[in-house]
C-alpha positions as CSV (number, residue, x, y, z in Angstrom):
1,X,42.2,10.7,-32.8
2,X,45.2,13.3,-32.4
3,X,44.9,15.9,-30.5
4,X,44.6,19.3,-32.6
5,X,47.3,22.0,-32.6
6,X,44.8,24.4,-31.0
7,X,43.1,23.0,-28.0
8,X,42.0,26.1,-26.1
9,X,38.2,27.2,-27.2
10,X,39.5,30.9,-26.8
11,X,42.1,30.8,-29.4
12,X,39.5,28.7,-31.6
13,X,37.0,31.0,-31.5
14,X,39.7,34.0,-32.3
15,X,40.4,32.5,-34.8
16,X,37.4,31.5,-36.1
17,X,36.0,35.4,-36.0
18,X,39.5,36.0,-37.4
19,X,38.2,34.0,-40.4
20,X,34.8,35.5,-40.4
21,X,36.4,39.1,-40.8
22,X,38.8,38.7,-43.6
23,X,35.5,36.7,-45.8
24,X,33.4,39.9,-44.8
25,X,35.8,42.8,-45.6
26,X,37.2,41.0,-48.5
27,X,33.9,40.3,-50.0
28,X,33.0,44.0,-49.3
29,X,35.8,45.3,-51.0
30,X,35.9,47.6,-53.8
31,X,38.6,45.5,-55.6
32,X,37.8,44.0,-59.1
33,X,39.8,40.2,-58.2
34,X,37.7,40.3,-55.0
35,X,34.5,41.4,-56.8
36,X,35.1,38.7,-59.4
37,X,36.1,36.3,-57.0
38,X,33.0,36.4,-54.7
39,X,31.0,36.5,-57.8
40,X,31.9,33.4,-58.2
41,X,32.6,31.9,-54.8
42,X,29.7,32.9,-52.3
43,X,30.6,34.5,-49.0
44,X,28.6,31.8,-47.1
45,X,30.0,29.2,-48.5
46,X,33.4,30.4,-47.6
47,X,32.4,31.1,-43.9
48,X,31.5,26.9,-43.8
49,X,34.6,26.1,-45.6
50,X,37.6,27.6,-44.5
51,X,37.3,25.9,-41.1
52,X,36.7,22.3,-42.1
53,X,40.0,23.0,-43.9
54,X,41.8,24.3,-40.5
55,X,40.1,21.0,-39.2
56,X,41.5,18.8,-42.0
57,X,44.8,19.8,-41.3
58,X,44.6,19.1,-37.9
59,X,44.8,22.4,-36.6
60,X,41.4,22.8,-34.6
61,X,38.7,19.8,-33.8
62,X,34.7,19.8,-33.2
63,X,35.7,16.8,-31.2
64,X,37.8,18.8,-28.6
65,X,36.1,21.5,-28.5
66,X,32.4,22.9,-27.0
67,X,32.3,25.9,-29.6
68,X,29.4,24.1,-31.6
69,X,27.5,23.2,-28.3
70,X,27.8,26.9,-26.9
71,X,26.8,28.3,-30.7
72,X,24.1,26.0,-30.9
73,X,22.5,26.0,-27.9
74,X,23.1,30.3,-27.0
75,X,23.8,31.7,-29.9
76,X,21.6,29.8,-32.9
77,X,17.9,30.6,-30.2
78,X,19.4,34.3,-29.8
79,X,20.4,35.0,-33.7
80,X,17.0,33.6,-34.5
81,X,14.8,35.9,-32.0
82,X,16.9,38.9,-33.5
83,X,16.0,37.7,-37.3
84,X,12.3,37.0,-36.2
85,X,11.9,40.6,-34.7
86,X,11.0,42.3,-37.8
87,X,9.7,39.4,-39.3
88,X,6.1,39.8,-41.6
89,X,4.2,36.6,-40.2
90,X,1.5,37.3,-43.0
91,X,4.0,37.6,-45.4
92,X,5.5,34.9,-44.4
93,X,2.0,32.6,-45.1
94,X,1.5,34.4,-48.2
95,X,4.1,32.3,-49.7
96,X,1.9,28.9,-50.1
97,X,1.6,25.6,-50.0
98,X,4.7,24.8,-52.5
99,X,7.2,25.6,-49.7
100,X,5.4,22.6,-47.0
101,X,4.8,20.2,-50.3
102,X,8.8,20.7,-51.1
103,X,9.6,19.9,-47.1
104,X,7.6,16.7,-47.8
105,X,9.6,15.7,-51.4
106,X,12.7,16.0,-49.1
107,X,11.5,14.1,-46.3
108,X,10.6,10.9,-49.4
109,X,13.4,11.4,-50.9
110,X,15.3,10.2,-47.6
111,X,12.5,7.6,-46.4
112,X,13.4,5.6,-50.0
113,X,16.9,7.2,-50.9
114,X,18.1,5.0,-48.1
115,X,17.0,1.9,-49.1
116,X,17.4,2.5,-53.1
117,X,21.0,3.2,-52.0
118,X,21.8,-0.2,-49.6
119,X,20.6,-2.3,-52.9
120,X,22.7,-0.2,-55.2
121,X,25.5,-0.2,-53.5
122,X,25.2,-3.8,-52.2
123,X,25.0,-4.6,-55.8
124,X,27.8,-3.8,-56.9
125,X,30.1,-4.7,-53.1
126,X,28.1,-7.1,-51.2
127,X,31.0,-6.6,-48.7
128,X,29.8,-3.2,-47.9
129,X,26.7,-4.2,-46.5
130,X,27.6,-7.4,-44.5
131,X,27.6,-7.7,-40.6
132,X,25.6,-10.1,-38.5
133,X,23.5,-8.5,-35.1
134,X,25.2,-4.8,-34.1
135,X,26.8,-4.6,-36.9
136,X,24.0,-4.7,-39.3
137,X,25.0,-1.8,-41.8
138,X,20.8,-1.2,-42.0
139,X,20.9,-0.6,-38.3
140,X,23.7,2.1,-38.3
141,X,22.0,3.9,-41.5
142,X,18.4,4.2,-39.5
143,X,20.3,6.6,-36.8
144,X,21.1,8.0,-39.9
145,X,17.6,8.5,-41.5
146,X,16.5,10.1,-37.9
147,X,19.3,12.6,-38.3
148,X,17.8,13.8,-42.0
149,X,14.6,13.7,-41.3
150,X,14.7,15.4,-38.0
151,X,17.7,16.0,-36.5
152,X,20.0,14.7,-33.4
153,X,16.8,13.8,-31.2
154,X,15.3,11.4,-33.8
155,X,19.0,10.1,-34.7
156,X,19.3,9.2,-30.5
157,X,16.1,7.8,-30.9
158,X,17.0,5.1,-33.4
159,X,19.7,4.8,-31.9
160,X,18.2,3.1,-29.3
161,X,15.5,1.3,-31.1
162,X,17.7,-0.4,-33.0
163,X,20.9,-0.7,-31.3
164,X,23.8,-0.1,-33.9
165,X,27.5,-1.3,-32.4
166,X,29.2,1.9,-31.5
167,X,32.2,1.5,-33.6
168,X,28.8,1.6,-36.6
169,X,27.0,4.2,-35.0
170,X,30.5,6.3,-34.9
171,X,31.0,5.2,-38.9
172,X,27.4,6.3,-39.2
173,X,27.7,9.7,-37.6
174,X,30.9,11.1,-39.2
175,X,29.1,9.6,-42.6
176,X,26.3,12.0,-41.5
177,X,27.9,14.7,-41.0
178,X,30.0,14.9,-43.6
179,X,27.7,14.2,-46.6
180,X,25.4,16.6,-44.9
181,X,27.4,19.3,-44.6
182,X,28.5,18.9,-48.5
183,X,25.0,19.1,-49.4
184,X,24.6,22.3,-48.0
185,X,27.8,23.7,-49.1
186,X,25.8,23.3,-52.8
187,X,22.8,24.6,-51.8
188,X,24.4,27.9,-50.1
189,X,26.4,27.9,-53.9
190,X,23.0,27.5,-55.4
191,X,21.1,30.2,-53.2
192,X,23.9,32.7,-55.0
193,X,22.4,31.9,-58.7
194,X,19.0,30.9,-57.7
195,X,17.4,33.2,-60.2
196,X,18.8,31.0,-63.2
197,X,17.5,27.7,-61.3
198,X,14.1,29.4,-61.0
199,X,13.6,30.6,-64.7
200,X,14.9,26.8,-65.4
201,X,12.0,25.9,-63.1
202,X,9.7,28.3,-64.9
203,X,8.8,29.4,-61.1
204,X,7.4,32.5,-59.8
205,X,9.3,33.9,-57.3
206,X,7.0,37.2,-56.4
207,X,6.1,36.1,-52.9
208,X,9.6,35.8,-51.9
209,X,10.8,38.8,-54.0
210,X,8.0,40.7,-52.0
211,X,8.7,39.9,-48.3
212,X,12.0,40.5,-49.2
213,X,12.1,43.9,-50.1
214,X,9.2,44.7,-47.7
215,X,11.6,43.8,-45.0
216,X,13.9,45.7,-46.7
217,X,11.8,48.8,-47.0
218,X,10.7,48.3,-43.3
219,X,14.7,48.6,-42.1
220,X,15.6,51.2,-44.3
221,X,12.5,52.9,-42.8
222,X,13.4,52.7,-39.2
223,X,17.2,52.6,-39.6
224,X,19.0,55.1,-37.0
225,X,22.4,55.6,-35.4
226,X,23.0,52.7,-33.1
227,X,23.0,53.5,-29.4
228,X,25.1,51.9,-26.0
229,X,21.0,51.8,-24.8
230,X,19.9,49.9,-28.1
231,X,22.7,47.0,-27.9
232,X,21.7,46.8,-24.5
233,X,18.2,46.3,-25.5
234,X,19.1,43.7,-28.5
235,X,21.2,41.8,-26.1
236,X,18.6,41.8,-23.5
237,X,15.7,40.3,-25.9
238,X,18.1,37.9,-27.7
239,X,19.3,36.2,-24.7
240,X,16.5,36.5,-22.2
241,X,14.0,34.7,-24.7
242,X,16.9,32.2,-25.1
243,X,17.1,32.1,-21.0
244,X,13.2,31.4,-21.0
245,X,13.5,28.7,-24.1
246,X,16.3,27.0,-22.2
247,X,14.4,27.3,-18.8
248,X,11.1,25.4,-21.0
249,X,13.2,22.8,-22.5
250,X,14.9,22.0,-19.1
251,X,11.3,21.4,-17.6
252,X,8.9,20.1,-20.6
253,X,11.5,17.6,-21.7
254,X,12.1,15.6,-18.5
255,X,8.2,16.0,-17.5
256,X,7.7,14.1,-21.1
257,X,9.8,11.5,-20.4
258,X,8.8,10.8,-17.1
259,X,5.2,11.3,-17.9
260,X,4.3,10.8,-21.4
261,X,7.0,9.1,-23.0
262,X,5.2,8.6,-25.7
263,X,5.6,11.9,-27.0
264,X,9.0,11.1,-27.2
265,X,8.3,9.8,-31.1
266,X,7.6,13.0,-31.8
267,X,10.8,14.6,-30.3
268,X,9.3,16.7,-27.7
269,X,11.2,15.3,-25.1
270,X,14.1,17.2,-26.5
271,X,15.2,20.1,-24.8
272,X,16.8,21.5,-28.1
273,X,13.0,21.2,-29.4
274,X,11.8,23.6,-26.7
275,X,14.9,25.8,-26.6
276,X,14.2,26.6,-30.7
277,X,10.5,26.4,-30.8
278,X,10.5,29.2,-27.5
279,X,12.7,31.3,-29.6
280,X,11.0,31.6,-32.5
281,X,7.7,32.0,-30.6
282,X,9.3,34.7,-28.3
283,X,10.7,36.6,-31.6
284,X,7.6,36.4,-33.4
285,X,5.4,37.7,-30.1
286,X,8.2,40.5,-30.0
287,X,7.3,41.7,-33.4
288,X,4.1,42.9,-32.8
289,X,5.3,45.1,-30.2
290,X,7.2,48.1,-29.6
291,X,10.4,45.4,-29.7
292,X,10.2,45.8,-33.6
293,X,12.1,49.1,-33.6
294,X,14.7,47.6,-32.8
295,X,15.2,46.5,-35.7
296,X,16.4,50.1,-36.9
297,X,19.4,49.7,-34.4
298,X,20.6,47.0,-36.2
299,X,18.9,43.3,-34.2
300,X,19.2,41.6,-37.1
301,X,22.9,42.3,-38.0
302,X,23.6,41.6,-34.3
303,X,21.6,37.9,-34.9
304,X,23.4,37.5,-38.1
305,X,26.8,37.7,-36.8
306,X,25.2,34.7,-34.1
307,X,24.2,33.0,-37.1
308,X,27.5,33.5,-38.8
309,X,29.5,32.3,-35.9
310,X,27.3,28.9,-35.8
311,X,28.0,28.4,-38.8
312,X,32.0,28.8,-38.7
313,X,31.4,26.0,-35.7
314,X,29.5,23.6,-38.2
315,X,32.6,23.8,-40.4
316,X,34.9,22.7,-37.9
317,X,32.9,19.3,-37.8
318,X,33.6,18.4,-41.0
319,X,37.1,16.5,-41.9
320,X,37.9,15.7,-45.6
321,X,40.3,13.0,-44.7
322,X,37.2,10.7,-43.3
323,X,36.2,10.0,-47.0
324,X,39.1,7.1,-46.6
325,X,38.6,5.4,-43.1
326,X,35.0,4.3,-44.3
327,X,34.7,4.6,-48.1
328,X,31.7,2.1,-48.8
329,X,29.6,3.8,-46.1
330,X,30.1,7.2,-48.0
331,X,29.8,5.9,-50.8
332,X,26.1,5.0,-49.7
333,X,25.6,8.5,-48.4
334,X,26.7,9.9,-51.2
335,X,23.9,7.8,-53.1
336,X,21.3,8.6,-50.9
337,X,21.6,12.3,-51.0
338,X,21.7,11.8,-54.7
339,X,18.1,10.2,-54.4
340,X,16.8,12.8,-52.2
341,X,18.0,15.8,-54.7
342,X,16.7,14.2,-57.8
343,X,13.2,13.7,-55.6
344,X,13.6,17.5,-54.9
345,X,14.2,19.0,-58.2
346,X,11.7,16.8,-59.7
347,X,8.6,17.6,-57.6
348,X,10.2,21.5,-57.9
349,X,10.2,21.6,-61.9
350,X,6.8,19.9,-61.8
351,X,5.2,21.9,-59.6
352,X,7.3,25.1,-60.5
353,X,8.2,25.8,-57.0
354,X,11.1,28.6,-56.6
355,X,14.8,27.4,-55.9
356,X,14.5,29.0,-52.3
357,X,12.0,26.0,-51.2
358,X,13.9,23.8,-52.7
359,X,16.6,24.1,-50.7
360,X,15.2,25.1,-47.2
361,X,12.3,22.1,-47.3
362,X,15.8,19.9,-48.2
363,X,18.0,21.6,-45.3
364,X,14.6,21.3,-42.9
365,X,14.8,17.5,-43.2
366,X,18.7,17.3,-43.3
367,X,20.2,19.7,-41.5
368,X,16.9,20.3,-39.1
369,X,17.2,23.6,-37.0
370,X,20.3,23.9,-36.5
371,X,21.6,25.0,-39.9
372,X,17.7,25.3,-42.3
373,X,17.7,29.1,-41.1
374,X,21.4,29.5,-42.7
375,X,19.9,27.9,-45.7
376,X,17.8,30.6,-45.5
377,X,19.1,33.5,-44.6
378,X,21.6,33.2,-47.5
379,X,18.6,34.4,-49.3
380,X,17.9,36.8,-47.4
381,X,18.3,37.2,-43.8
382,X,14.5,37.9,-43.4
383,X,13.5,34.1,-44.5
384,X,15.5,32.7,-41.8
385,X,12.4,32.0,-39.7
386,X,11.1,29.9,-42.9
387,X,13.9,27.3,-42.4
388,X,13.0,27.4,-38.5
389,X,9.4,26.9,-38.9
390,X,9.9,23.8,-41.7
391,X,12.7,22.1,-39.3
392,X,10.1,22.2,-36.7
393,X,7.9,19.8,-38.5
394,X,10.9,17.4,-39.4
395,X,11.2,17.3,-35.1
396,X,7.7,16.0,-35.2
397,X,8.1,14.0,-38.4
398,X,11.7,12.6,-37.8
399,X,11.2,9.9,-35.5
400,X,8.1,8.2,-37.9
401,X,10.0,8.5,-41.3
402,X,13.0,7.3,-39.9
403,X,11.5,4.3,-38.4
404,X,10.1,3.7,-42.1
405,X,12.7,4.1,-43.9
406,X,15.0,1.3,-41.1
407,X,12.0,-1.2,-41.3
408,X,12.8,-1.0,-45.2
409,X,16.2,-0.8,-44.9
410,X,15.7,-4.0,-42.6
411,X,13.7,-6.4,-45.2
412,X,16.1,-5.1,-47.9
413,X,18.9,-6.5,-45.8
């Protein structure tokens, strides 16, 4: 690969907040093209976008640089204790059982989306799917299944089980995230007209519309001139939780491996497991104490500028021009995450479910923790910990649907 115009992660990340600033005060402003424009063209979407286009052009890399490892690992466990801070847990379970049922429609709409798409596209180019041993295409897609059911631990995981060549395994990866990452630019489109998809649904919404503006009501309620002393405080809470999540995962997920490896199918030898499961534990034990106030001094603006940073990061993974080094192996992808949406919307308009599951139990299996709480929070930043919770139970899941979906993917072959 060439080496980008921009190598130094300072200037990056400049530029990236750089980026971050102009979508923010130009979707703010009182000007009609903006107002149209935005209306149009959510400001999310943009904050995903505009990088991979940097990254296209060769200007920045994800491959040269450690901005997506420091945002992932620092910024995503702090950004989600400050969003979980003034969280209503009760409101959160008041939601029901449509949101876990719509996590498990996504979750089979990958265990057979992969194997529905190797005999369609295998169909129509055989070519596509040849390769003898390593370079079985069925082994390089099960890293892939273990990606979108659970996240990078599962994908390792089947890594090793089944042993892809690396030259497939690299195929696979850039296949995974790119097709990933264009799925979710549609559902952060959808979340901006997901009113219209849920009166096409004929769902009821309420439960969502009520946390929502009890959260709402909660900050306006407690909302106060932001202090040197209250920043202090935010900072302190975001990143000592994260200290204590990074200080589990370094100890839990080596004492698994060592001693109880086979807890490994379930992911919980991954650090990144601990790191996100401690900080949304720690947030959620924070709001039930005097902690909570802070919400009035602005913690969850501070964890959504975190959020908004990560999410800059996950754009500069994704590079249009990859569509023609491995076009069959898209072309697959492409299929699969066809299967898995026309899975989702059909259990969602059966069972009436609002748009907002729809999309988080989707992102939960795809995009695991990592990005299921952006999902979210372009509903509303107060249903970021939705996405959390639901990516949580793809870790546990991952490994066991991905091994599924390979062994199918295997007798198909």
């Amino acid at each position: 690969m060439e080496t980008p115009l921009i190598t130094n992660d300072a200037v990056v990340l400049g530029l990236l907040i750089a980026i971050l600033a102009v979508i923010f005060t130009t979707s703010h402003s009182s000007n009609p093209k903006w107002k149209k424009f935005y209306r149009y063209v959510p400001s999310l979407l943009l904050c995903y976008f505009v990088p991979s286009i940097f990254t296209t052009f060769g200007v920045i890399s994800a491959e040269e640089s450690n901005l997506y490892y420091v945002a992932s690992r620092y910024l995503l466990p702090a950004s989600l204790v400050l969003l979980t801070l003034s969280i209503d847990l009760k409101g959160i379970m008041n939601l029901g059982w449509k949101a876990v049922v719509m996590f498990f429609a996504g979750t089979i709409g990958i265990v057979i989306g992969g194997p529905l798409a190797l005999m369609l596209i295998g169909a129509i180019n055989p070519d596509i799917v040849a390769g003898n041993g390593p370079e079985e295409i069925w082994r390089g897609l099960a890293t892939v299944a273990g990606s979108w059911i659970g996240g990078g631990a599962n994908q390792a995981a089947m890594q090793v089980m089944y042993q892809p060549s690396n030259t497939l395994f690299s195929a696979m990866v850039t296949v995974d995230i790119i097709v990933a990452n264009i799925w979710m630019a549609f559902l952060l489109y959808g979340a901006g007209m997901s009113k219209k998809v849920d009166s096409w649904f004929k769902a009821d919404s309420s439960a969502i519309d009520a946390l929502k503006d009890k959260i709402e009501n909660y900050q306006a309620g407690i909302a106060r001139v932001t202090t040197f002393v209250d920043l202090a405080k935010i900072g302190a809470v975001a990143f000592v939780i994260t200290a204590l999540g990074h200080i589990v995962g370094d100890t839990i997920g080596p004492w698994i491996n060592e001693n109880a490896p086979a807890l490994a199918d379930l992911s919980l030898n991954s650090a990144f497991f601990w790191i996100i499961v401690t900080a949304t534990t720690g947030g959620l034990i924070a709001s039930f104490t005097k902690l909570r106030d802070l919400e009035g001094a602005g913690a969850s603006k501070v964890g959504s500028l975190f959020l908004y940073i990560l999410v800059a990061t996950i754009g500069m993974k994704m590079d249009l021009t990859s569509f023609v080094e491995v076009p069959g192996f898209f072309a697959i992808g492409l299929v699969w995450i066809l299967i898995h949406v026309i899975i989702l919307l059909g259990v969602g308009k059966l069972i009436k479910a609002p748009f907002f599951f729809t999309a988080v139990g989707s992102q939960a299996n795809v995009g695991g923790a990592a990005s299921a709480p952006i999902v979210a929070s372009a509903f509303h930043p107060a249903l970021a910990p939705v996405g959390v919770l639901l990516a949580v139970l793809g870790y546990a899941l991952g490994t066991y649907g991905a091994w599924l979906c390979a062994e199918i993917m295997r007798a198909i072959s």
